[in-house]
C-alpha positions as CSV (number, residue, x, y, z in Angstrom):
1,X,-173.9,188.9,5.8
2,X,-172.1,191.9,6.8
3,X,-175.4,193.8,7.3
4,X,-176.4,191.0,10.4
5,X,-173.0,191.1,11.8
6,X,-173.3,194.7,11.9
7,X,-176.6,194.2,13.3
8,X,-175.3,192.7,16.5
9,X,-174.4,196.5,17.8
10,X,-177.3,197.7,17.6
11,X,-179.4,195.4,19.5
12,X,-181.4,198.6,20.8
13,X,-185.4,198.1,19.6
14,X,-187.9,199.2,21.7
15,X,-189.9,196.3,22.8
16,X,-192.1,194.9,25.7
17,X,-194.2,191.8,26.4
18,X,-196.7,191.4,29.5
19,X,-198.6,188.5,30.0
20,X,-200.4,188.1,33.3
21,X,-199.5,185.5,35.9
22,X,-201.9,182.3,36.2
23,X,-200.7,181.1,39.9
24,X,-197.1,181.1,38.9
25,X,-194.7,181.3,41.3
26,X,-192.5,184.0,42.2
27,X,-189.0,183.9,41.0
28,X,-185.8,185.3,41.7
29,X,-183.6,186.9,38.8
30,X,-180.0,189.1,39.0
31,X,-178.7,191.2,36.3
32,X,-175.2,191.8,36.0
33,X,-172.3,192.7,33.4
34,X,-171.6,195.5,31.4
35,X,-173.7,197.8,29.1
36,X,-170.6,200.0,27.7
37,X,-171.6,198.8,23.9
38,X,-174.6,201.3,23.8
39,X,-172.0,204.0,23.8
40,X,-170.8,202.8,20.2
41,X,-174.2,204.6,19.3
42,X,-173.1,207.7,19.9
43,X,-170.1,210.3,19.7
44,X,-167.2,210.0,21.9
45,X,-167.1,211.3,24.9
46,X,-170.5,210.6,25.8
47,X,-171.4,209.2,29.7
48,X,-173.7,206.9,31.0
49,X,-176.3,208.6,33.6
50,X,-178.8,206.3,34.7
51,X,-180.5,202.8,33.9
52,X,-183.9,202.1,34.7
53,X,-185.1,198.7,34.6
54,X,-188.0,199.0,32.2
55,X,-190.9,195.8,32.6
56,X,-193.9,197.7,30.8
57,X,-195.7,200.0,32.2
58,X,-193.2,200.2,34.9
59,X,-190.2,201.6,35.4
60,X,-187.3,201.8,38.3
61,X,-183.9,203.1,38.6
62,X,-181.4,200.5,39.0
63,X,-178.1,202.1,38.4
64,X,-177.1,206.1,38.6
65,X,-174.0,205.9,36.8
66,X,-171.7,204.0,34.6
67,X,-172.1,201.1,32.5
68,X,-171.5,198.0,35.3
69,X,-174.7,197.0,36.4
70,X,-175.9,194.4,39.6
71,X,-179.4,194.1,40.6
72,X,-181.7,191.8,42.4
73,X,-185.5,191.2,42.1
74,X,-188.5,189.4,42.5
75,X,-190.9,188.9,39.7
76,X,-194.1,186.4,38.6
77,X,-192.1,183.8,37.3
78,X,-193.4,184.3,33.9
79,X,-190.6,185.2,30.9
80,X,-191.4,188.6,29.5
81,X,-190.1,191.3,27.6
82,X,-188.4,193.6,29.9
83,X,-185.7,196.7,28.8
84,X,-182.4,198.5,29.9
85,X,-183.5,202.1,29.3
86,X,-179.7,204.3,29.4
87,X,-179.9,207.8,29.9
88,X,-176.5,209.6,28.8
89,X,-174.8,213.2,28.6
90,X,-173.4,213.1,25.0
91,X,-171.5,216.1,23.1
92,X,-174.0,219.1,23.0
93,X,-176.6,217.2,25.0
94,X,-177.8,214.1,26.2
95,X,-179.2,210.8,24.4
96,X,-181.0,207.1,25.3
97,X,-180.3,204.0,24.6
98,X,-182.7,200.6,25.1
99,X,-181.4,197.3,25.7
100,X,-184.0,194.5,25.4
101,X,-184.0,191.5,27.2
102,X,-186.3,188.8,28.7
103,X,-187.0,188.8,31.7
104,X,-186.8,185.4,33.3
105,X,-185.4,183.4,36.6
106,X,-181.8,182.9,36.8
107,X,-178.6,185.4,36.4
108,X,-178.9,187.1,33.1
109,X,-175.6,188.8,32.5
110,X,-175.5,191.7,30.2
111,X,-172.2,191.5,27.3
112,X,-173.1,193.5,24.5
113,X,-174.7,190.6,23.0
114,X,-178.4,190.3,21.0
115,X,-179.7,189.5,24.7
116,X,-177.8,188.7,27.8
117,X,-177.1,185.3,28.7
118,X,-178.6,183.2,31.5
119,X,-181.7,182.3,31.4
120,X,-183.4,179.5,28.8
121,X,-184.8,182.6,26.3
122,X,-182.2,184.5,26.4
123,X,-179.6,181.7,25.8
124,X,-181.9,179.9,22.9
125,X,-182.1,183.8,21.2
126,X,-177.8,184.0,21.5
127,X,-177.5,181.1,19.9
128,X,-179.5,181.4,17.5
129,X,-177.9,184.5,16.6
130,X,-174.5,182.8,16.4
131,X,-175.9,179.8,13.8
132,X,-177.6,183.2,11.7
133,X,-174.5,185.1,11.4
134,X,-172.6,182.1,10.1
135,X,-175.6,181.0,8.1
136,X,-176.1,181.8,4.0
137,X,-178.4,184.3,3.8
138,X,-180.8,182.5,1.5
139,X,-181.2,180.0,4.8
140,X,-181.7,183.0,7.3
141,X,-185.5,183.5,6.8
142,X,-186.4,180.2,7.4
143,X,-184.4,179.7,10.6
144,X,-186.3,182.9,12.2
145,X,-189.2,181.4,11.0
146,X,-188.7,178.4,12.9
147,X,-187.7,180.2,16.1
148,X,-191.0,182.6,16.0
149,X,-193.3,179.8,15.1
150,X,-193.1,178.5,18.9
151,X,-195.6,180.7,21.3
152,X,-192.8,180.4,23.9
153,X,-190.5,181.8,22.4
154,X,-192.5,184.9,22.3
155,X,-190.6,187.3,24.7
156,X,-187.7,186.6,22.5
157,X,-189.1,186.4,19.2
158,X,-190.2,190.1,19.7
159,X,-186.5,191.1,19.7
160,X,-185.3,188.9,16.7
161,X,-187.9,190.3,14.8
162,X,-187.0,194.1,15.5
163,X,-183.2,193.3,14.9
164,X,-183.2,191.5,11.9
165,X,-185.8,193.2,10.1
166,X,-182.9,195.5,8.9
167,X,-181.0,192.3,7.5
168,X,-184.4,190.9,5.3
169,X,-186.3,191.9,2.7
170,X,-189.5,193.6,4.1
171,X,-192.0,191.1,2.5
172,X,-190.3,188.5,4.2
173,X,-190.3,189.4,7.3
174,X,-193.9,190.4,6.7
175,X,-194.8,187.1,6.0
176,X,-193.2,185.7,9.4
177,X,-195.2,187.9,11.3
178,X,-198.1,187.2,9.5
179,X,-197.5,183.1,10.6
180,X,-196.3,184.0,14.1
181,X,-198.5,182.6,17.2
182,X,-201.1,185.6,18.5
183,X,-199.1,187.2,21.0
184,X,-196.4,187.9,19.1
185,X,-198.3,189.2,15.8
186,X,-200.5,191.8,17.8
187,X,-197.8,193.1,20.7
188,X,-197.5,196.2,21.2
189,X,-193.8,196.7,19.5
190,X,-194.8,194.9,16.7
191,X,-197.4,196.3,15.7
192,X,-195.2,199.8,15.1
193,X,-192.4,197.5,13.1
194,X,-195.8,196.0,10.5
195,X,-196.5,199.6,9.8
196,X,-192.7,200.6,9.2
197,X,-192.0,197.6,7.0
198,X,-194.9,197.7,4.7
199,X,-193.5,201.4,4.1
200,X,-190.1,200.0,3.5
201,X,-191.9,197.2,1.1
202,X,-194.1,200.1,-0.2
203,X,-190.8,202.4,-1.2
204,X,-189.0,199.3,-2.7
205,X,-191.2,198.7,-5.1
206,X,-191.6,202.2,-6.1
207,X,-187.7,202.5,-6.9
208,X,-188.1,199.3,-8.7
209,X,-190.4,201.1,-11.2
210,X,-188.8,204.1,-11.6
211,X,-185.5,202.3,-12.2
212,X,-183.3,202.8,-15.3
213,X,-185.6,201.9,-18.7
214,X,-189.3,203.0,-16.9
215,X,-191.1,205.8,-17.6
216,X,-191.7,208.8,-15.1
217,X,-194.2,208.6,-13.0
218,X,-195.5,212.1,-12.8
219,X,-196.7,214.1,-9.3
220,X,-198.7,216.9,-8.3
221,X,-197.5,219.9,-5.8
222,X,-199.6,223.0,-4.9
223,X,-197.6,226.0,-4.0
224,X,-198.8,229.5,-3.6
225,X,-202.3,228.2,-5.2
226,X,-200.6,227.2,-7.9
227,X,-200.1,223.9,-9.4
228,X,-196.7,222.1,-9.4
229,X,-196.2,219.3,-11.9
230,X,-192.7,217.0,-13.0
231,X,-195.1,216.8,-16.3
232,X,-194.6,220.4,-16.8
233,X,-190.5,219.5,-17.5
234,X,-189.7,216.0,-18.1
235,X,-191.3,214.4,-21.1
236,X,-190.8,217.7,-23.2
237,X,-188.1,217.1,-25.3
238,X,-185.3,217.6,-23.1
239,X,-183.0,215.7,-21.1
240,X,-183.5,216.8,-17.5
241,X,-182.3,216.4,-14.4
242,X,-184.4,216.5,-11.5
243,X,-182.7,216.8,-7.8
244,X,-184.4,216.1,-4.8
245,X,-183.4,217.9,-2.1
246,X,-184.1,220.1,0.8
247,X,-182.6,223.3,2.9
248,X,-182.3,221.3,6.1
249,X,-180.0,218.7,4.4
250,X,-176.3,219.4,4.5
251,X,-175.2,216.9,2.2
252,X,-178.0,218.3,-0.8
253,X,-176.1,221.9,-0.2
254,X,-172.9,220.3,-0.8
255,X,-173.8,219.0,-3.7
256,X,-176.2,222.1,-5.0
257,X,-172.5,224.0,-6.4
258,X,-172.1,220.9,-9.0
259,X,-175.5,221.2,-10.0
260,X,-175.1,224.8,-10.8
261,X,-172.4,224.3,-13.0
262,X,-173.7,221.4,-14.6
263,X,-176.8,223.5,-15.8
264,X,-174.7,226.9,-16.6
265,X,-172.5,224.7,-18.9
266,X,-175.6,222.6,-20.3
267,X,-179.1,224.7,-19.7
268,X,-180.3,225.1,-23.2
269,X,-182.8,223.6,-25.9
270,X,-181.5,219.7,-24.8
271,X,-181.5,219.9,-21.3
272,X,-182.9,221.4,-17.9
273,X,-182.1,221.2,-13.9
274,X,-185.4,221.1,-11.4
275,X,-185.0,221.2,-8.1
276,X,-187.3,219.4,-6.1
277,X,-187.6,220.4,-2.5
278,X,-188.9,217.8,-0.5
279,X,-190.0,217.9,3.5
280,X,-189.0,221.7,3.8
281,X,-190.4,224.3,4.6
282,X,-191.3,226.7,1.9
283,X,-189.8,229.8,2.9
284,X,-186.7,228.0,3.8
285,X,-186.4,226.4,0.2
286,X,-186.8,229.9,-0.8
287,X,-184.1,231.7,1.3
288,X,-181.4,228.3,0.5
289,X,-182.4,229.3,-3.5
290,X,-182.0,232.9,-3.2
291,X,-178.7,232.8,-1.3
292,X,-177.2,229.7,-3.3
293,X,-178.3,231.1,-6.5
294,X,-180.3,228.5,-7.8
295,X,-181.3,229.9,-10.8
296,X,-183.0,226.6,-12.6
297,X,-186.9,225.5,-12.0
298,X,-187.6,224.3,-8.4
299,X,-191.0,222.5,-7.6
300,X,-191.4,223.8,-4.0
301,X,-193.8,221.9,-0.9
302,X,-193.1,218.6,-1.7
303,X,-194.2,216.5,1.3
304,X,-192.5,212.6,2.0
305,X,-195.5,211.3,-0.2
306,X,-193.7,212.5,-3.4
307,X,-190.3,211.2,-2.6
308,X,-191.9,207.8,-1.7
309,X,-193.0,207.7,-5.4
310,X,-189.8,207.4,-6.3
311,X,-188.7,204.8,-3.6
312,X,-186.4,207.7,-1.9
313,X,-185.7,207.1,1.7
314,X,-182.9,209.7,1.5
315,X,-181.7,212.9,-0.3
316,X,-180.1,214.4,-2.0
317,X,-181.3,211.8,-5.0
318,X,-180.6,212.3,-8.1
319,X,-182.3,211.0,-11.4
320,X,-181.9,211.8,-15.3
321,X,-184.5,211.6,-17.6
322,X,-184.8,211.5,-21.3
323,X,-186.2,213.6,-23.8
324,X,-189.6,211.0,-23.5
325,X,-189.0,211.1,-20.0
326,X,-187.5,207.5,-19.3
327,X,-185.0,207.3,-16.7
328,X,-181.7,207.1,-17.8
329,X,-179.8,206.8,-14.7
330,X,-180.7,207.3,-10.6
331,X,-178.9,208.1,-7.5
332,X,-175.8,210.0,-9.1
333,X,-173.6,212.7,-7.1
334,X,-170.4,214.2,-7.9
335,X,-168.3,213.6,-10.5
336,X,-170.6,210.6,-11.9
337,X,-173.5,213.3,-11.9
338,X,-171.2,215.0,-14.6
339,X,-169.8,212.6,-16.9
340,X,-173.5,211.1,-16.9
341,X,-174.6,214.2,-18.1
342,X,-172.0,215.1,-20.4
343,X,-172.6,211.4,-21.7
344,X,-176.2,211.8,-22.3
345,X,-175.8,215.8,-24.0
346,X,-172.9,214.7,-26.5
């Protein structure tokens, strides 16, 4: 549960929900409160600038400075999906922020919460958030399904949806959406989150087979016309350690002077380093090699595909394979990284 409750600062998805007005009325709504939370997204010091009042496709400045905001407006009387777009001036530059909300009659008052309160939406999406934080997490799934399942609960579904995706497994959540009423299955900001957790499903299972006891699963690079493959080193009779990593990535460069001692001490007839650069540019792997004396095997070009065959969604990550290329051990740094490997060669 600690991943929802965490969840409840960073109520920032991108989102929006239009449906037209069949002589409805017009109503009167007024936002209020305080927005300061979004600043717990970024480092200290950092200002709010402006907030626009985002009801897709249009936009309008309602605030130019601060986080207190009080508005008043006119709209069709229909609950939509509406947005807090914040502009701010953060250390070495400026940033943005979204609050979602629905937009409906009433005073909607703006806390920090999943959605401001006021308003029948908003108030039914709060509240549900407060039984799903205190919920088991085995009951979460159904309870969202529940709340999505009814079409007028749409505006709001389309936030819950984006929020706790994070907190559930992908498939599940897939499986919601895949049950939800029309508009909520094909709007426009769900349509981007389907894509991004059938990825998240897709990597999940990949790091599932290339856990500890599976075999390698061997991959193909092209570099300089000439063909890269993990085949060519693990599965040879060696123990070998494969590091994926990349220039750009200051926590792989920490970690590259281990790795260097590790195969100075080791390198031999029982064991080998490769490096595997991964979403780098080539002649920026080969500059970082050069001038942090990376003298072991590198397998240079590797594009987000390869990394995704071994479930990575971030580097460095490090496996060890066996002499008949089964993985021994995943995801080590440091001092484990050693004692695995002095482990394994003894």
């Amino acid at each position: 549960m600690s991943k929802l409750r965490f969840l409840v600062l960073l109520v920032a998805a991108v989102m929006c929900l239009v449906q037209p007005a069949q002589g409805q009325e017009p109503a009167k709504y007024t936002l209020k409160g305080d927005i300061g939370s979004v600043l717990k997204q970024f480092d200290e010091g950092s200002v709010i600038e402006s907030v626009a009042l985002r009801v897709y496709p249009k936009m309008q400045i309602i605030s130019n400075g601060g986080s207190a905001i009080s508005y008043y407006g006119v709209f069709d009387g229909v609950p939509k999906f509406a947005q807090l777009v914040v502009d701010l001036t953060v250390p070495g530059g400026s940033g943005s922020a979204q609050v979602p909300f629905v937009l409906e009659a009433g005073t909607l008052v703006f806390d920090g919460g999943i959605a401001p309160s006021g308003g029948k939406l908003n108030d039914a999406l709060r509240a549900l958030w407060k039984e799903l934080v205190a919920m088991k997490e085995a009951d979460i799934p159904e309870a969202v399904k529940k709340f999505v399942m009814k079409a007028e609960n749409a505006p709001a579904s389309v936030i819950l949806l984006n929020v706790i995706a994070s907190a559930l497994d992908p498939q599940v959540t897939l499986s919601i959406i895949a049950q939800a009423p029309q508009q909520v299955r094909s709007h426009r900001e769900v349509r981007p989150l389907i894509a991004r957790l059938e990825a998240e499903a897709f990597r999940i299972r990949n790091m599932k087979s290339t856990d500890k006891g599976q075999k390698f699963k061997d991959f193909t690079v092209y570099y300089n016309g000439k063909e890269q493959n993990l085949s060519d080193y693990v599965g040879k009779g060696k123990y070998v350690l494969v590091d994926f990593w990349a220039s750009w990535c200051g926590p792989c460069r920490a970690e590259i002077p281990n790795i260097i001692n590790v195969y100075k001490k080791y390198a031999g007839a029982d064991f080998d380093v490769v490096g595997v650069a991964i979403n780098d540019k080539p002649q920026n792997t080969v500059a970082a090699i050069e001038s942090m004396g990376m003298t072991y095997p590198q397998i240079i070009g590797a594009g987000p595909e390869i990394g995704a065959i071994y479930g990575i969604n971030s580097i460095p990550h490090v496996l060890l394979f066996a002499p008949d290329g089964t993985i021994l051990k995943r995801g080590m740094l440091g001092e484990e990284l050693v004692n695995t490997v002095e482990e394994y060669i003894k």
